[in-house]
C-alpha positions in Angstrom: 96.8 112.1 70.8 97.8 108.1 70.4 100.3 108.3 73.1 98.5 110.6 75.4 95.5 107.7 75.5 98.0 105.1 76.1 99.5 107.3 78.7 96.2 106.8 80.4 95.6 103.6 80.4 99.3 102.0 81.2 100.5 104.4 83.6 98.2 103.7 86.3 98.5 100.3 85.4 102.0 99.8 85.1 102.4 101.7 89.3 99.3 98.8 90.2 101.8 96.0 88.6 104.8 97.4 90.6 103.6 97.7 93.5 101.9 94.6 93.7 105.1 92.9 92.1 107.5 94.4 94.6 104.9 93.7 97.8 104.1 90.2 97.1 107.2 88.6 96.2 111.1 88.0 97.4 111.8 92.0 97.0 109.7 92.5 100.6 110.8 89.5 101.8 114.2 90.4 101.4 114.8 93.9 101.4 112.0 95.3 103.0 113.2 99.0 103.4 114.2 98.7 99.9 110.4 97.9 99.0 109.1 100.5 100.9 111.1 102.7 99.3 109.9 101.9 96.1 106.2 101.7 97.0 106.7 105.5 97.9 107.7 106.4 94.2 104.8 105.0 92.8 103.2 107.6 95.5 105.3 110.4 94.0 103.8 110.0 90.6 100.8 110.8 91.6 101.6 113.6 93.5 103.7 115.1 90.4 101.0 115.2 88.2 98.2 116.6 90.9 101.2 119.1 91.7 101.5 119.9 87.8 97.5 120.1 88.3 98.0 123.0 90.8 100.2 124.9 89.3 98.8 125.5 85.8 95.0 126.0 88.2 96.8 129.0 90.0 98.9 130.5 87.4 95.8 131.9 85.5 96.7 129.7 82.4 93.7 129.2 80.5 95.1 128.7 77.1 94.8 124.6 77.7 91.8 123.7 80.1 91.3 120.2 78.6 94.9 119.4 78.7 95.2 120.3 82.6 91.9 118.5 83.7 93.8 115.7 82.5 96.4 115.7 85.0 93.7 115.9 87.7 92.5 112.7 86.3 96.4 111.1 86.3 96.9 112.0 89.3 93.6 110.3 90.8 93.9 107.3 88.7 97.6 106.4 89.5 96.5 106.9 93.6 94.0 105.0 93.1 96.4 102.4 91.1 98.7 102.6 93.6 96.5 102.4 96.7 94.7 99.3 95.3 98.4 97.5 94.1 99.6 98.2 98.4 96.1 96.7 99.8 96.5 93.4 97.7 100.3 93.3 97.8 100.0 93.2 101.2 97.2 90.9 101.3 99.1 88.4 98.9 102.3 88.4 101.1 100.6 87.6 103.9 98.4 85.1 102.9 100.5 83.3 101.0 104.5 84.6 99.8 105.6 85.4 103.1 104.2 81.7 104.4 106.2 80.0 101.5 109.4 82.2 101.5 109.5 81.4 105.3 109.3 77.6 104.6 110.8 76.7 101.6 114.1 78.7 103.5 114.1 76.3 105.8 115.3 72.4 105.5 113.8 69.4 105.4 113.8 66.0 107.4 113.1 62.8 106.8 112.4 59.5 109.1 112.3 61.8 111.7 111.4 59.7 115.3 109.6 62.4 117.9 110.7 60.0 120.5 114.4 59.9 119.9 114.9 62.9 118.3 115.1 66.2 120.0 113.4 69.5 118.4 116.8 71.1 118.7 118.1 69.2 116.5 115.4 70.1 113.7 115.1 73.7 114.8 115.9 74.6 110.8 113.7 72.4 109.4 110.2 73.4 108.3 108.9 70.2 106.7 109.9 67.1 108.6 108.7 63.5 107.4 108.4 61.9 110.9 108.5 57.7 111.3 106.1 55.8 110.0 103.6 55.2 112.4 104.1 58.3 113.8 100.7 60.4 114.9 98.9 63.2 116.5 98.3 61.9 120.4 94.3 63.5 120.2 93.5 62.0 123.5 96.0 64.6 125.3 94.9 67.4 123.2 94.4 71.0 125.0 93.2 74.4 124.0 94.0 78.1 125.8 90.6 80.4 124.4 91.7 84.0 123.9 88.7 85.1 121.1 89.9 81.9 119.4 90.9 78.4 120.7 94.6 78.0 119.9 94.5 74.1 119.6 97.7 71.6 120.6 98.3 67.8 120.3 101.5 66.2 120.8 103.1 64.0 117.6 104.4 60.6 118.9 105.8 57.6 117.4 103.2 54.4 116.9 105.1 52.7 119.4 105.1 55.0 122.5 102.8 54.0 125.3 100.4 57.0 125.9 100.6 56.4 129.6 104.5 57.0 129.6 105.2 60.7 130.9 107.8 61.9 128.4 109.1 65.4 126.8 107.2 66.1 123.8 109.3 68.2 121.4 106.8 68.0 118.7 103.0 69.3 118.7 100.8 69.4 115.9 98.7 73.1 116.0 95.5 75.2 114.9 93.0 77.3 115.7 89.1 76.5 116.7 89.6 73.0 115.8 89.5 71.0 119.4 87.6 70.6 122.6 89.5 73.0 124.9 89.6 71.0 128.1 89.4 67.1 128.4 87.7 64.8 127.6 89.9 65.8 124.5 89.3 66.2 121.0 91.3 67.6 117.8 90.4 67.6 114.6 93.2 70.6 112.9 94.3 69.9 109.4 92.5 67.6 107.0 94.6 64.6 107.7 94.5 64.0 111.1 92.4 60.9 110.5 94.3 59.4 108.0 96.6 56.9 109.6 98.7 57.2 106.4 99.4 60.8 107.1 102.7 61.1 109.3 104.6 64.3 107.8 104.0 67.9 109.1 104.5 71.7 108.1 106.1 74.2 110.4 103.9 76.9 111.7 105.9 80.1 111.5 103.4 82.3 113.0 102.9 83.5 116.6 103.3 81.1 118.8 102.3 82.9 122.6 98.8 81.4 122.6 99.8 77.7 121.8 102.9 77.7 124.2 100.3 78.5 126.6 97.9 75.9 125.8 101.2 73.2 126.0 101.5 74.5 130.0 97.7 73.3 130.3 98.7 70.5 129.2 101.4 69.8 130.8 99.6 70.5 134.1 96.4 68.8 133.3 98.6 65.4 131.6 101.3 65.5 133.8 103.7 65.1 130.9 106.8 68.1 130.1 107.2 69.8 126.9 110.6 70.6 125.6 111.3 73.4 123.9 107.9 72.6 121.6 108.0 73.1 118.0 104.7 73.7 116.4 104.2 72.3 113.3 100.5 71.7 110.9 99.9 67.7 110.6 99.4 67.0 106.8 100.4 64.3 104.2 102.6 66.2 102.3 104.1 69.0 103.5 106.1 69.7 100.1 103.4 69.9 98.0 101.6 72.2 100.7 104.6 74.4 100.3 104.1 74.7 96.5 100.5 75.6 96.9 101.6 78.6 98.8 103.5 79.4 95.6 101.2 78.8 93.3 98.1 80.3 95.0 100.4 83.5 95.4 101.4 83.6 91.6 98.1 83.2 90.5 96.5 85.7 92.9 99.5 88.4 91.2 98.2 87.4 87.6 94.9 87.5 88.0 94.9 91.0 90.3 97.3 92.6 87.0 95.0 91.4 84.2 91.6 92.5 85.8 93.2 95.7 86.7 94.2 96.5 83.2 90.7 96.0 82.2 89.0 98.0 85.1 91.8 100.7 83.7 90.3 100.0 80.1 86.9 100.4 81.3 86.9 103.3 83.7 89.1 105.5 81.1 86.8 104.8 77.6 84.0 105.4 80.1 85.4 108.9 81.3 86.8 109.7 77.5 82.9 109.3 76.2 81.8 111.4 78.9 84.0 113.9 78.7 83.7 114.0 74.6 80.1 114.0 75.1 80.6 117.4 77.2 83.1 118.5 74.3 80.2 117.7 71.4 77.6 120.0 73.4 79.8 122.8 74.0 80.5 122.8 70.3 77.3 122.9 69.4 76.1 126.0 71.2 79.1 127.8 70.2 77.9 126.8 66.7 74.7 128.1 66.8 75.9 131.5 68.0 
């Protein structure tokens, strides 16, 4: 049976594609109940046909063995599907949809000076071009260790004197990349040597850790923060914003095409082995 094979193969695959589709991209970010409620019904399908698997095992209907062993294998083939499609939807979101829906929602500013203006007036901005000249301040750098080091440096403009006690509103963040108490160092992002480098992404993530590596800092500097927005120092926070996208649509393609040949695989493999078992039975009924 044509359609029975195909049946096989795409079902399981089709619940890994939805699942992964609806986990990784703007559905979750969006509507998350709705998502959830979705990712359920793929679960159902695979209880329906273990359920259908039950019934005809307990009803004493014999007349179609082979047809009901399939449904044990649907139903274990469209968990597994399904199961597989939540772990790396999840894992996609996080690592990269969610990172890029939260950003690219947000505005973006340009000429930005961290001296003259406030973080509250940027508080919906997620990449900000600041002044040229503008830099990471490593010499005032502090860390709070919890497990990690949650690493902070204040971004100034090139003509601030770092003597001056000021209100920093603007700190460039990261993790395990700085000396934790002076004589300071920081090193987090690839372009915090480049002196042509004076643009930043927002960090959207927790910020508990780093706000209290700022009150070090302020106590150990003698300088105040005000209401400190963290942010990842980089070149070009716009392209950094499409390689979130990217990275995340790539990750879905490539997860839906090797799943479809895993399916391809594991099923011929389980077809041969049960037709093998088919062929031997035959032949011993033959010979009687």
């Amino acid at each position: 049976n044509g359609l029975a094979l195909l049946e096989c193969i795409l079902l399981p695959w089709g619940i890994f594609v939805g699942v992964l589709y609806v986990l990784s991209f703007s559905v979750h970010y969006d509507h998350a109940e709705a998502t959830w409620c979705l990712v359920f019904m793929g679960l159902c399908i695979s209880l329906g046909f273990a359920l259908k698997w039950y019934w005809h095992h307990n009803d004493g209907d014999y007349t179609n063995v082979e047809l009901h062993s399939w449904y044990i294998y649907l139903a274990a083939a469209c968990f597994v599907a399904w199961l597989s499609g939540l772990v790396l939807g999840q894992s996609n979101f996080g690592n990269n949809m969610q990172r890029y829906y939260d950003v690219s929602s947000m505005g973006l500013s340009r000429d930005v000076d961290p001296q003259a203006v406030s973080g509250d007036a940027i508080l919906d901005t997620s990449r900000v071009f600041f002044k040229q000249g503008s830099y990471v301040q490593q010499d005032r750098a502090m860390g709070f260790k919890d497990a990690s080091t949650y690493c902070v440096a204040p971004i100034i403009a090139g003509n601030q004197s770092s003597g001056q006690p000021i209100a920093y509103s603007y700190w460039a963040v990261g993790v395990d990349c700085c000396t934790p108490m002076p004589p300071s160092a920081f090193w987090c992002g690839s372009d915090v040597f480049d002196p042509a480098a004076h643009a930043a992404l927002r960090w959207t993530g927790g910020g508990t850790n780093y706000r209290r590596a700022i009150e070090m800092a302020e106590a150990e500097y003698g300088i105040k923060a005000h209401r400190p927005l963290f942010f990842t120092w980089m070149k070009d926070p716009e392209a950094e914003t499409v390689r979130y996208r990217d990275a995340g649509v790539h990750f879905f393609h490539a997860c839906i095409w090797l799943y479809l040949a895993f399916q391809i695989v594991s099923f011929v493999g389980l077809a041969g082995f049960y037709w093998r078992n088919y062929l031997a039975v035959v032949g011993k009924r033959s010979l009687l």
